[in-house]
Residue, then its C-alpha position, 0 to 999 in steps of 0.5 A: x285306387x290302390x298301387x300295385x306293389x311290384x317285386x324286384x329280384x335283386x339276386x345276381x345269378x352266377x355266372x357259369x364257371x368254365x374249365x380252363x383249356x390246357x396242352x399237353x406236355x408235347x403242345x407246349x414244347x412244341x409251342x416254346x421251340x416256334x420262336x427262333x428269339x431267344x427273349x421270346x423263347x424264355x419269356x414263354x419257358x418262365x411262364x410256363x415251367x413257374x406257372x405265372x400270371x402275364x403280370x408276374x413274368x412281365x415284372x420279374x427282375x434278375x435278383x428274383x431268380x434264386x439258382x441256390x434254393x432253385x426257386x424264383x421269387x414272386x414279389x407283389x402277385x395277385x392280392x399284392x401277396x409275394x410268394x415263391x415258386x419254381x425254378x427249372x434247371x432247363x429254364x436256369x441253363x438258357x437264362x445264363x445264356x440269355x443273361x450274358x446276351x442281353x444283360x438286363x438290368x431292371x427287369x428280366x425281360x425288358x421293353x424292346x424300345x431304346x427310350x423305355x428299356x428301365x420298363x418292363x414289357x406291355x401285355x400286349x406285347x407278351x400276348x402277341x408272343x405267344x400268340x405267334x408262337x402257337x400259330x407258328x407251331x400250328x396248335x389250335x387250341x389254348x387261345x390266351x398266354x395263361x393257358x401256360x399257367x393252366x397247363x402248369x398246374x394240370x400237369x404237376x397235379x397228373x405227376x401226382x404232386x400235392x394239390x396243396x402245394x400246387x395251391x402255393x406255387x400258383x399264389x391261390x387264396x382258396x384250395x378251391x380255386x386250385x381244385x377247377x384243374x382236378x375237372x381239367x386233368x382228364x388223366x387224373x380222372x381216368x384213373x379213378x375207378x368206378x366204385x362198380x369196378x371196387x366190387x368184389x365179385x368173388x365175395x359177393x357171390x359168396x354173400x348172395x349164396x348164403x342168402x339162399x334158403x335151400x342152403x341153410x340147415 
């Protein structure tokens, strides 16, 4: 008795690619003024106004912050790639007063705990901060500290900044990945036009009469 051959589909499906929840300008201001901590308050400012990932402003470290060129240095991002991104003047003003408080030697936000302060801060640790910090300012979307990093992104892209550039900020390997907040920015979107509205309606009318056969002699 002959065998049935059974057939295997080993293509993996692709699994569905969501948009990236962003805030509005006033959602994250409003976010970074919830937190009364100085620390807190600046970890979120540095996420936010630098686009990083949680693993990049846990490890960042005082010598990284150029005020000269106004750029703050990213050293073994993703794909252990360094590279450099923005410095706000707003975000420099506070770290001169946050430096001055808390004087931090290894790494610019340090560990809260006596025995570990030569360690940067846990994910954990700087999740909860901004977890609390939405609550408190009562901003019901944007679950998750990298919606910072989307928002930074989606919001230079609706200022009209060179996706291009916005690619090297955000330390992305492909123009694609960057090319997700084109679907995210709903402003950017709107002021695309139809290609029903391009249409000129005069000259179109003038087209249409000339097609008109009791009008040619």
């Amino acid at each position: 008795m002959a065998k049935k051959k059974i057939s295997v589909d080993y293509r993996l499906r692709k699994k569905p690619r969501k948009l990236p929840s962003v805030l509005t300008m006033e959602q994250v201001w409003k976010l970074i003024c919830a937190t009364n901590n100085l620390k807190h308050r600046l970890i979120l400012m540095t996420t936010y106004s630098a686009g990083l990932r949680v693993s990049e402003v846990r490890t960042l470290k005082p010598e990284h912050i150029d005020s000269e060129r106004m750029l703050i240095k990213v050293e073994d991002g993703k794909g252990r790639k360094d590279r450099y991104t923005l410095l706000s003047e707003k975000l420099l003003a506070q770290l001169r007063s946050y430096y001055k408080t808390y004087q931090p030697k290894n790494y610019l936000f340090p560990s809260s705990f006596k025995k570990r302060q030569d360690r940067p801060l846990s994910y954990e640790a700087v999740r909860c901060i901004y977890e609390k910090a939405r609550k408190k300012a009562a901003v019901t979307k944007g679950e998750g500290i990298h919606t910072l990093r989307h928002s930074f992104a989606t919001h230079l892209l609706e200022a009209g900044y060179d996706i291009r550039k916005i690619q090297v900020l955000m330390g992305h390997a492909r123009l694609s990945t960057t090319m997700i907040y084109l679907h995210v920015s709903r402003e950017t979107l709107s002021k695309i036009p139809s290609p029903l509205d391009l249409i000129d309606t005069k000259h179109a009318k003038k087209e249409d009469s000339t097609d008109d056969p009791n009008l040619n002699t």
